[in-house]
C-alpha positions as CSV (number, residue, x, y, z in Angstrom):
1,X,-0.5,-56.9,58.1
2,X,-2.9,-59.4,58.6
3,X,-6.5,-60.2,56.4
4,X,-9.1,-58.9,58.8
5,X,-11.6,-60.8,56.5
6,X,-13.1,-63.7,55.1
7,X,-15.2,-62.0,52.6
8,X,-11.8,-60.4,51.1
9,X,-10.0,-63.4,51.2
10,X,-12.4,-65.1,48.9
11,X,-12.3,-61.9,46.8
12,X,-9.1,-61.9,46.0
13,X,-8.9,-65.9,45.7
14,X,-11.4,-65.7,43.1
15,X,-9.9,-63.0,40.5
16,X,-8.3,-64.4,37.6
17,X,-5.1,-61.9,37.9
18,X,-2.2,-62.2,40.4
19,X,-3.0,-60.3,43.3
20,X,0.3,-60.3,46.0
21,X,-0.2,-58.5,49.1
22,X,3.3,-57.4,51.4
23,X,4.1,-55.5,54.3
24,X,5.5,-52.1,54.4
25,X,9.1,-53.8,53.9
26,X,7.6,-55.4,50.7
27,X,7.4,-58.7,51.9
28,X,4.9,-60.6,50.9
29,X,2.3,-61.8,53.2
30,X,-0.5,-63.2,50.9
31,X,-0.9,-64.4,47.3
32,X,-3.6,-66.0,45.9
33,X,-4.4,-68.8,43.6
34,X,-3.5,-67.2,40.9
35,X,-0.5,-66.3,41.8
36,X,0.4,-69.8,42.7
37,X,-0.5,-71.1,39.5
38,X,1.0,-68.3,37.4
39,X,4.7,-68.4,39.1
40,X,4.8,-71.8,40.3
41,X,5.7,-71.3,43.7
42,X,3.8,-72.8,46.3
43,X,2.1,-70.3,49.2
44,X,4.1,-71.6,51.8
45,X,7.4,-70.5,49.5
46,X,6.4,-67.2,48.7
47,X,5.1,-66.3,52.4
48,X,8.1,-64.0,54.0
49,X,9.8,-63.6,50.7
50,X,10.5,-60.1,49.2
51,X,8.3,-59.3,46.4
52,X,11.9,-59.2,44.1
53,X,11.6,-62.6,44.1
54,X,9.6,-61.9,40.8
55,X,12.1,-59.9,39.4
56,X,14.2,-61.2,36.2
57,X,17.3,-62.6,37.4
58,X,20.6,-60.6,37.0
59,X,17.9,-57.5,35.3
60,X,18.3,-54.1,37.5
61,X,14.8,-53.1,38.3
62,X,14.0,-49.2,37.5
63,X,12.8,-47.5,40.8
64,X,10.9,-45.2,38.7
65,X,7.7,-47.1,39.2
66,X,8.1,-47.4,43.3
67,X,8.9,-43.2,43.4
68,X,5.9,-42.9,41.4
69,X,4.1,-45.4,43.9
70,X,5.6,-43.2,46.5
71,X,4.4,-40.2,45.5
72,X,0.7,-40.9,44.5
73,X,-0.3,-44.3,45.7
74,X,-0.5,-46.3,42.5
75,X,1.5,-46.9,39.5
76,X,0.6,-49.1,36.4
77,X,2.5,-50.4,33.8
78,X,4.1,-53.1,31.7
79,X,7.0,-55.3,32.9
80,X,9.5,-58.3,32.8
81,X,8.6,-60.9,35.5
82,X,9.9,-64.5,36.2
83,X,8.8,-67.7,37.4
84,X,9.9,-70.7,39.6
85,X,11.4,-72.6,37.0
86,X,13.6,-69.4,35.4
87,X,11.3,-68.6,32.4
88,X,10.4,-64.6,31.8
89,X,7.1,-63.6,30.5
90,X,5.3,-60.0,29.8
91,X,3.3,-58.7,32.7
92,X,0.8,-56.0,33.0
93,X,1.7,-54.7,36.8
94,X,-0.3,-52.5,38.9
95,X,0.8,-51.4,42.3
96,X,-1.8,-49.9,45.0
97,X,-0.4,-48.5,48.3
98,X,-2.3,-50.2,51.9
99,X,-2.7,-46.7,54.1
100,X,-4.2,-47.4,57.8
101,X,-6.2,-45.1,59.3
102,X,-3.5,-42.9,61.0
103,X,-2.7,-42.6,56.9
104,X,0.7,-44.7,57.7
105,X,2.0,-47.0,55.2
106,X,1.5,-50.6,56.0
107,X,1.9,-52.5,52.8
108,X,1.4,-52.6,49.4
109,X,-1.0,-55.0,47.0
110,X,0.4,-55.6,43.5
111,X,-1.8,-57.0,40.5
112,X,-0.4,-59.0,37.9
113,X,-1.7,-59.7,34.4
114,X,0.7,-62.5,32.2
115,X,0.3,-60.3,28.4
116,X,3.3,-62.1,26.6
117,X,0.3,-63.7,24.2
118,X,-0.8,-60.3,23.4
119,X,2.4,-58.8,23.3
120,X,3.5,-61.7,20.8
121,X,0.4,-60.7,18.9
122,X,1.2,-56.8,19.3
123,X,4.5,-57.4,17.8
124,X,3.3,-59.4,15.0
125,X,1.2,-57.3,14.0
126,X,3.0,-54.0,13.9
127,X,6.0,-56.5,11.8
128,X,3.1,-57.2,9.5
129,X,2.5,-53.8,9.2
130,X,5.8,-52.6,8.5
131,X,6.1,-55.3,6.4
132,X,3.3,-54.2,4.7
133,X,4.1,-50.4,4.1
134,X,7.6,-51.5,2.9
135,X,6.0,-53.0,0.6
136,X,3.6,-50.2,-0.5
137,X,6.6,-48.0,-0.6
138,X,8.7,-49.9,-2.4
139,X,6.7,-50.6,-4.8
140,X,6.8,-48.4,-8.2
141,X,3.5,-47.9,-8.4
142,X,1.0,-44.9,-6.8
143,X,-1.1,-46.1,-4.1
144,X,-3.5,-43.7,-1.6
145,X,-6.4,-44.3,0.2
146,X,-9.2,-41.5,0.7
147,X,-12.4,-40.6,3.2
148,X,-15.6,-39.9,1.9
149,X,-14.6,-36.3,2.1
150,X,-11.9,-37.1,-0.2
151,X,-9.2,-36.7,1.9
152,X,-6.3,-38.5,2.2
153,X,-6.0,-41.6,4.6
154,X,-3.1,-43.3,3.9
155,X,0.0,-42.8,0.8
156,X,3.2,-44.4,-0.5
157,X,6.3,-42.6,-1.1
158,X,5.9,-43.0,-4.8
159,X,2.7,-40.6,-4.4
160,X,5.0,-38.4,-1.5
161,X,7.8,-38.1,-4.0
162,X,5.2,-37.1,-7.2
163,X,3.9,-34.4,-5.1
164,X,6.9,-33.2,-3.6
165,X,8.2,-32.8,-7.0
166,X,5.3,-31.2,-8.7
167,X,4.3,-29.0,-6.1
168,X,7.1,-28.4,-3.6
169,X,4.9,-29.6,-0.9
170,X,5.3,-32.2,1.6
171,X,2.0,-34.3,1.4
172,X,0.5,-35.3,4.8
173,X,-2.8,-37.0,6.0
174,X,-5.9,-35.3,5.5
175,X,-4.7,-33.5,2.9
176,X,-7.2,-33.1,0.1
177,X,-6.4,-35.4,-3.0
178,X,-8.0,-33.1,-5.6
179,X,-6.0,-30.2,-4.6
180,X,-2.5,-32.3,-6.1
181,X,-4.7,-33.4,-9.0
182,X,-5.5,-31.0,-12.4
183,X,-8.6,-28.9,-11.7
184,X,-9.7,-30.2,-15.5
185,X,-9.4,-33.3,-14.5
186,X,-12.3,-33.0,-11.0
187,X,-15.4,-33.7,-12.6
188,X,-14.7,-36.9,-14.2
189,X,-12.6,-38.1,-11.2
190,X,-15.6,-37.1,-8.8
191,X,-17.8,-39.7,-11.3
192,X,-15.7,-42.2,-10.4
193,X,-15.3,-41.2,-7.0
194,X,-19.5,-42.0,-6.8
195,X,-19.4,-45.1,-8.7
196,X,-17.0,-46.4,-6.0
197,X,-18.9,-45.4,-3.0
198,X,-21.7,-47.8,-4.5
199,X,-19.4,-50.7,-4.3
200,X,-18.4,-50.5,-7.7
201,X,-14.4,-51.3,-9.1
202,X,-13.9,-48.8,-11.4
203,X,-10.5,-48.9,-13.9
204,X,-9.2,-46.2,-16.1
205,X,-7.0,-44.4,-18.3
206,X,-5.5,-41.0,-16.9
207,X,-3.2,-38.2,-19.0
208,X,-1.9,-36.0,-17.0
209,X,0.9,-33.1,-18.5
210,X,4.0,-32.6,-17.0
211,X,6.3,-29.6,-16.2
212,X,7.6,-29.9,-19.5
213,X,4.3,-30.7,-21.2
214,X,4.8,-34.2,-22.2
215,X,2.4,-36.8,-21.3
216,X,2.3,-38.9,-18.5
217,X,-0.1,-41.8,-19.1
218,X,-1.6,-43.6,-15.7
219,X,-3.3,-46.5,-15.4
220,X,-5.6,-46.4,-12.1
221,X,-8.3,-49.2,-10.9
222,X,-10.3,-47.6,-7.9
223,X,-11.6,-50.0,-5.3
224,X,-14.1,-49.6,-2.2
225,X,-13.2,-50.1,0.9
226,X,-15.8,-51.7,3.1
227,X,-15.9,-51.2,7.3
228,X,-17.2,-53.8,9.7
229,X,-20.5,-53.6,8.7
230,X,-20.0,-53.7,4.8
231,X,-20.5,-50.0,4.3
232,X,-18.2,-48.2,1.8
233,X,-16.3,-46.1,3.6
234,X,-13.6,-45.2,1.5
235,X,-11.8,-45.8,-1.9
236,X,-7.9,-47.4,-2.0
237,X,-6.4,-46.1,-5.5
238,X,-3.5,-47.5,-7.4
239,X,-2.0,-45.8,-10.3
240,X,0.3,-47.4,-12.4
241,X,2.5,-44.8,-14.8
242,X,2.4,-46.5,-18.2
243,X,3.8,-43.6,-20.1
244,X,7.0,-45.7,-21.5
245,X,4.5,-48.4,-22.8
246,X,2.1,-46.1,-24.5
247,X,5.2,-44.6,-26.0
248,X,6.6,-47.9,-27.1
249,X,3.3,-48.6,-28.3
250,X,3.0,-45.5,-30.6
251,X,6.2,-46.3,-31.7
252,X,5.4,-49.6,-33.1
253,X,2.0,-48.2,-34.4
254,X,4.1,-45.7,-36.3
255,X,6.5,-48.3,-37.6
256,X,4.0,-50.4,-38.7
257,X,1.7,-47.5,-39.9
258,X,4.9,-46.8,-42.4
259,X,5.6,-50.2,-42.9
260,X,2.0,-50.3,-44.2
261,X,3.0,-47.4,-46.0
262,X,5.9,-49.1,-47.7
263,X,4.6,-52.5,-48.8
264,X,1.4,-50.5,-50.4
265,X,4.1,-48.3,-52.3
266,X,5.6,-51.6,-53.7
267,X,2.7,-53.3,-54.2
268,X,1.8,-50.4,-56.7
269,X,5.0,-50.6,-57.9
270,X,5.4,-54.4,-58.7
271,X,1.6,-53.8,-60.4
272,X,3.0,-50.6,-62.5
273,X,5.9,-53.2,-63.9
274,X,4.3,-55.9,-64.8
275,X,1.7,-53.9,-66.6
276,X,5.0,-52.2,-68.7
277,X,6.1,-55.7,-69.6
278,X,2.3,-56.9,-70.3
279,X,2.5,-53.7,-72.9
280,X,5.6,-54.6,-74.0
281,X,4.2,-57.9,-75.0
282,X,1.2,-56.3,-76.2
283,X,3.2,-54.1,-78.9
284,X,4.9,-57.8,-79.9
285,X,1.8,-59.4,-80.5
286,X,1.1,-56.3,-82.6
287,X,4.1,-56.4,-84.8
288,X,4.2,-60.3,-85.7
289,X,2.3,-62.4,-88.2
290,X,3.0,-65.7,-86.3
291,X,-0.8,-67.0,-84.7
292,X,1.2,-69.6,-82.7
293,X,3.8,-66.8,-81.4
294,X,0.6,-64.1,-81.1
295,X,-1.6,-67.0,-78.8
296,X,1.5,-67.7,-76.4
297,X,1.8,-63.9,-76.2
298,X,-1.8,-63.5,-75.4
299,X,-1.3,-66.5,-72.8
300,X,1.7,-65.1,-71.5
301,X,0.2,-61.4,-70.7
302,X,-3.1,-63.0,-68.9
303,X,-0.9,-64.6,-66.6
304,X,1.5,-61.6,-66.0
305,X,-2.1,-59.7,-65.4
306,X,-3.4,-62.3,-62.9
307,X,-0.1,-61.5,-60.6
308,X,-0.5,-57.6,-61.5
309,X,-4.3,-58.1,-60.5
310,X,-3.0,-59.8,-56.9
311,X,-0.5,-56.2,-56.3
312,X,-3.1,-54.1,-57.5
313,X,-6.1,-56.0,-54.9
314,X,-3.4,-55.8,-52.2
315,X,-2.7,-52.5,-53.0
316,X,-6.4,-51.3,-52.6
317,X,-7.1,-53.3,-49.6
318,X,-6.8,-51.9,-46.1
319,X,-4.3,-55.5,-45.0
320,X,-1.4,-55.8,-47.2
321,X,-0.6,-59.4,-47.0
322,X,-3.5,-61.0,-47.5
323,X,-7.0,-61.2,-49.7
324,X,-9.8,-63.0,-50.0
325,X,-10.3,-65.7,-52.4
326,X,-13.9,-65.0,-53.7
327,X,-12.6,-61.4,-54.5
328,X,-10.1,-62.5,-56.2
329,X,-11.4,-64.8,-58.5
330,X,-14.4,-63.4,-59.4
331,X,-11.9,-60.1,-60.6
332,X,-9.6,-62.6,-62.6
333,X,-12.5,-64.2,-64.2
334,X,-14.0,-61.1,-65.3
335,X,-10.6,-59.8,-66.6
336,X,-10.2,-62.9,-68.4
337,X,-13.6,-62.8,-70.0
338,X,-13.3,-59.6,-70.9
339,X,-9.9,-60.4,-72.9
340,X,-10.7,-64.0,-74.9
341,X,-14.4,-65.0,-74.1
342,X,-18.1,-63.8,-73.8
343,X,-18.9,-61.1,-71.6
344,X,-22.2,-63.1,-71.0
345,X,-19.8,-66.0,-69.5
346,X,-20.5,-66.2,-65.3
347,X,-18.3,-67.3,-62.2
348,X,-20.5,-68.5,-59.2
349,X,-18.6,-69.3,-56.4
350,X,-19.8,-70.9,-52.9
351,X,-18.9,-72.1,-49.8
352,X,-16.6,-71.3,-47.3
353,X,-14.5,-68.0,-46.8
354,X,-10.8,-68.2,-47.6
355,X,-7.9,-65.7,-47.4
356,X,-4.8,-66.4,-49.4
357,X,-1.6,-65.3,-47.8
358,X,1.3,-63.4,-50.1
359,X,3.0,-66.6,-49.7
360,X,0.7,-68.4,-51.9
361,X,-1.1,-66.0,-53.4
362,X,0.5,-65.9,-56.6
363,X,0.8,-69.5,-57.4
364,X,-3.6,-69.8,-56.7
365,X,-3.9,-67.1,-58.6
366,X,-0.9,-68.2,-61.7
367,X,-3.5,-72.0,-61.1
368,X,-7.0,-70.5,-61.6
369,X,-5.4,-68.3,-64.2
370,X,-5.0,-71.6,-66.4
371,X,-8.2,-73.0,-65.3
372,X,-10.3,-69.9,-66.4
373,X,-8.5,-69.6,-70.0
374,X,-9.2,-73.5,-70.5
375,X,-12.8,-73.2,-69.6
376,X,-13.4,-70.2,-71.9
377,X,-11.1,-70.8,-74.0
378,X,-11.9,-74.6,-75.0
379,X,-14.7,-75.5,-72.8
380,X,-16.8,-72.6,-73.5
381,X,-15.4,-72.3,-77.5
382,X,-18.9,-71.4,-79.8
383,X,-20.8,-71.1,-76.0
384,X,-22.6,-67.6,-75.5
385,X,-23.4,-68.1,-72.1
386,X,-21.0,-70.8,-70.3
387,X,-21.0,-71.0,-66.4
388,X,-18.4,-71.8,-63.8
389,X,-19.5,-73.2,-60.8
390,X,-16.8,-73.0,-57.7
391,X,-17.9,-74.6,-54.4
392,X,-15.1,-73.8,-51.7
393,X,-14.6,-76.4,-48.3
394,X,-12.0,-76.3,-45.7
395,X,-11.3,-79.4,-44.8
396,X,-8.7,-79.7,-41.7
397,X,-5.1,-78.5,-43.2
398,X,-6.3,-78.2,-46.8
399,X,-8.9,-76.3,-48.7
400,X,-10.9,-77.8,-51.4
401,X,-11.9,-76.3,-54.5
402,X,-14.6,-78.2,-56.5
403,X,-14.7,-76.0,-60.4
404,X,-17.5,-77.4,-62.5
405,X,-18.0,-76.4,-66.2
406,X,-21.5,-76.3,-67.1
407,X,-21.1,-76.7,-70.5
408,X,-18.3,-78.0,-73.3
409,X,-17.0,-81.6,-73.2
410,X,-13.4,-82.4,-72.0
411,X,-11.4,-84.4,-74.6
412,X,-11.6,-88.0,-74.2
413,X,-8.0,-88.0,-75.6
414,X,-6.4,-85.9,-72.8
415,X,-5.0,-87.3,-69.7
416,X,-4.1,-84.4,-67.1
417,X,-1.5,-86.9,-65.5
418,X,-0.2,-87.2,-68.7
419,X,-0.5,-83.6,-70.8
420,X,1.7,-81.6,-72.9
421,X,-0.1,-78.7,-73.4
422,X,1.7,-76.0,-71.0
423,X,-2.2,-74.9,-69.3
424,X,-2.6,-78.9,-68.0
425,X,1.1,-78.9,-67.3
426,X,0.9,-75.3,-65.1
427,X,-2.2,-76.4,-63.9
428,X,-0.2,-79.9,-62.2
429,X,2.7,-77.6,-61.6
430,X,1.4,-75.0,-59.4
431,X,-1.0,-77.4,-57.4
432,X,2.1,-79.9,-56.4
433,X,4.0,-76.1,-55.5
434,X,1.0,-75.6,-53.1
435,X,1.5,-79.3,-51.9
436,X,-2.3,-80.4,-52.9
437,X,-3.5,-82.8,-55.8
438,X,-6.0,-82.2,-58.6
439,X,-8.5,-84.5,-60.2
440,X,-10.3,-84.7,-63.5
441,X,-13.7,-86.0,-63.7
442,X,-14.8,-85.6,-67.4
443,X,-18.8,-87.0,-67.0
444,X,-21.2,-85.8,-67.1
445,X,-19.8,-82.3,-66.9
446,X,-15.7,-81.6,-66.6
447,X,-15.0,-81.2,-63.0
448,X,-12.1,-80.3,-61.7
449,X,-11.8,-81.0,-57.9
450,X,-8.0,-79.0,-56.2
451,X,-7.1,-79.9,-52.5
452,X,-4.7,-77.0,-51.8
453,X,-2.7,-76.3,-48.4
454,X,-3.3,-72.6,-48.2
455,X,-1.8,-72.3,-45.0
C-alpha cells in the first residue's frame, strides 16, 4: 500500500507518537520520524521488515491482541517493545486495521507511545503506597480517615481488629464511624468533629468501657484534611490506647498518696515522742532543787520542742518533706517567748522565701533555737519589749541570714570563736554541720550574720 498523499504524509510526520504503517502481511511500509528516533533504526532499515522486528527478543508475543484486531478493527494496550541497540522499554500500543473500499484488508497502522517514565512513576508510587499502609497497619496505634458525612474513608487494621472484636462486624469503607463508637459519647465527638472542619487540630482524652467494664483510656489528636483548593474536606484521626499508662499512673498516685499517708503518720509519731520525753523532763525539773540542773533541763526541753515543732509543721502541711522558713521561725519564736521571755517580745522577718528540706531542717531549726533563747534570754534580760530583726538573701549556693537584736548589749568578754557556753558552742556547731559560717558584730547593735547551704 502506497501513501496516496502529501497532506497525510506530513500528518503523520508531525505527531509526536510512533506511527508504523505495513501491508496486509505486516510489513512495514512507512514509519515516521518518530519512529526513527524512538527505535533507532534508520527508514531505509525498517522499510520491508516485519513489524516483529519490535518485538523483545527471545519474548513469545500473545496473539490475543492481533484476534482482537481481527475481530473489531482496533486493539489498544500496553506492551514490551525493543530498540536497535537491544534495550526494552514500556509502550502504550494501539493497532487500527487499513480496509479498502471493497472492505478488504490491506494493512495495518500501529501507534506507539514510550510510557516506561510513567510506568517507573506508576510503580513508585503504588511501592510508596504500600509502603505507606504497612506502615499504618503496623503500627499499634488507631488511625481512620472520615467524609464530611462522617463516614469512613480510609482505616488500619488496628481499628479493623477493635471492631471486629467488639462488634462481630467486618468494617468496610463508607461505613459510618459513629455507629462503632458509644452513642453517649456522639455529641461531644460531633463538637469536635466541627471544630476540625474549621481547620482546627483538636486533641483529647477518650474512656471508653469494655466488654468486661474496665476502662480503656485513648488518646486521639483530630486533624483536617485540606483538598487542592485548601478546603477541609475531611478529618484523619489517630488514637493512641493509653490505658496501661493511666493505670501505671494511678498506681504510683496511690503509692505515693499512701506514702504521703505514712510519713504524716510518723511525723505525728516522732512529734507525740518527743513531747513524752519533753514531759518527762518537765516532771524532773519539777522534782529537783538544783537551778543549774533545773536551767539545763529548761534548755534541753526547748530544744527537744523546736525538733517536735518541725514533725508537728510537717505534719500539718499538705508536702511532707519540706517547710518554709518564715513559718517556721516565727512559730519557734513565739513558742520560745511564751516559755522564758515577754510575750510583748517580736520576730520580724524579711526578705527572700526559703524552704528547708528534712535534710536540714532539724539542725536550722536546733541553730535558731539557740539564737532565740540567747536574745531573750540574755539580750532581752529586764527588756519588756525587745525585737528581732531577720532579713533573709539567697545568694548563689548559700542563703544568708542577717538576725539583729534591737536591744541588749553583747558581752565585750565573749568571743563566739572562742565560747564555752554550750548556746555559742551549738550555735558554731550546727552552722559548720550545714557547711556555712557565722559572724558576730557586737556595735552598735549585736548582729549575727549565718551563711547556710540549705540545699
Amino acid at each position: 500500500m502506497k501513501l496516496s498523499s502529501h497532506t497525510q504524509k506530513q500528518l503523520i510526520d508531525s505527531n509526536i507518537d510512533s506511527i508504523v504503517v505495513t501491508n496486509h502481511n505486516c510489513n512495514i511500509e512507512y514509519a515516521n520520524k518518530a519512529t526513527i528516533k524512538l527505535y533507532g533504526y534508520s527508514l531505509d532499515e525498517l522499510t520491508g521488515k516485519n513489524i516483529s522486528v519490535f518485538n523483545v527478543s527471545g519474548k513469545e508475543e500473545s496473539s490475543e491482541a492481533w484476534d482482537i484486531l481481527e475481530r473489531t478493527g482496533e486493539w489498544a494496550g500496553e506492551a514490551l517493545r525493543q530498540k536497535k541497540d537491544g534495550s526494552i522499554f514500556y509502550a502504550s500500543l494501539s493497532l487500527f486495521t487499513i480496509f479498502d473500499e471493497r472492505g478488504e484488508i490491506i494493512g495495518f497502522v500501529s501507534n506507539t507511545k514510550d510510557i516506561t517514565q510513567t510506568i517507573s512513576i506508576t510503580n513508585a508510587l503504588v511501592q510508596k503506597q504500600y509502603q505507606l499502609k504497612s506502615i499504618v497497619d503496623n503500627t499499634v496505634d488507631v488511625i481512620v480517615s472520615i467524609d464530611k458525612d462522617l463516614n469512613i474513608v480510609e482505616f488500619n487494621k488496628v481499628l479493623a481488629g477493635h471492631v471486629k472484636t467488639g462488634f462481630s462486624h467486618e468494617l468496610k469503607k463508607g461505613d459510618p464511624l459513629l455507629e462503632y463508637i458509644d452513642p453517649s459519647k456522639h455529641d461531644k465527638l460531633k463538637k469536635i468533629y466541627t471544630k476540625v472542619f474549621t481547620g482546627e487540630r483538636v486533641f483529647d482524652i477518650e474512656i471508653f468501657k469494655s466488654r468486661d467494664g474496665s476502662s480503656i483510656y485513648f488518646e486521639s489528636s483530630y486533624n483536617p484534611i485540606f483538598d487542592e483548593n485548601n478546603i477541609v474536606n475531611g478529618i484523619s484521626i489517630f488514637s493512641k490506647d493509653i490505658s496501661n499508662r493511666v493505670k501505671s499512673e494511678q498506681a504510683l498516685k496511690k503509692a505515693y498518696d499512701e506514702k504521703e499517708i505514712l510519713l504524716a503518720e510518723i511525723h505525728h509519731r516522732i512529734k507525740n515522742n518527743l513531747a513524752i520525753i519533753s514531759s518527762v523532763l518537765q516532771l524532773q525539773e519539777i522534782n529537783i532543787n538544783n537551778e543549774e540542773a533545773i536551767k539545763c533541763l529548761r534548755e534541753s526541753r526547748m530544744r527537744i520542742k523546736s525538733a517536735a515543732l518541725l514533725h508537728e509543721m510537717l505534719y500539718q502541711k499538705n508536702s511532707l518533706d519540706k517547710l518554709y522558713v518564715k513559718q517556721y521561725l516565727y512559730k519557734m519564736f513565739e513558742d520560745i517567748n511564751n516559755s522564758i521571755g515577754s510575750k510583748n517580745h517580736k520576730l520580724n522577718i524579711q526578705g527572700d522565701d526559703v524552704s528547708l528540706f528534712m535534710h536540714n531542717a532539724i539542725p536550722v531549726g536546733l541553730l535558731f533555737n539557740e539564737l532565740f533563747t540567747n536574745s531573750v534570754k540574755h539580750g532581752f534580760k529586764g527588756i519588756t519589749q525587745g525585737e528581732i530583726d531577720i532579713t533573709v538573701k539567697n545568694k548563689d549556693k548559700y542563703t544568708q541570714f542577717e538576725i539583729t537584736e534591737n536591744e541588749g548589749v553583747f558581752p565585750d568578754e565573749i568571743d563566739i570563736e572562742d565560747a564555752h557556753s554550750t548556746g555559742l558552742l551549738l550555735i558554731k556547731y550546727f552552722t559548720e554541720q550545714l557547711n556555712g559560717n557565722v559572724k558576730l558584730l557586737k556595735t552598735p547593735k549585736t548582729k549575727y550574720i549565718l551563711s547556710l547551704d540549705l540545699t
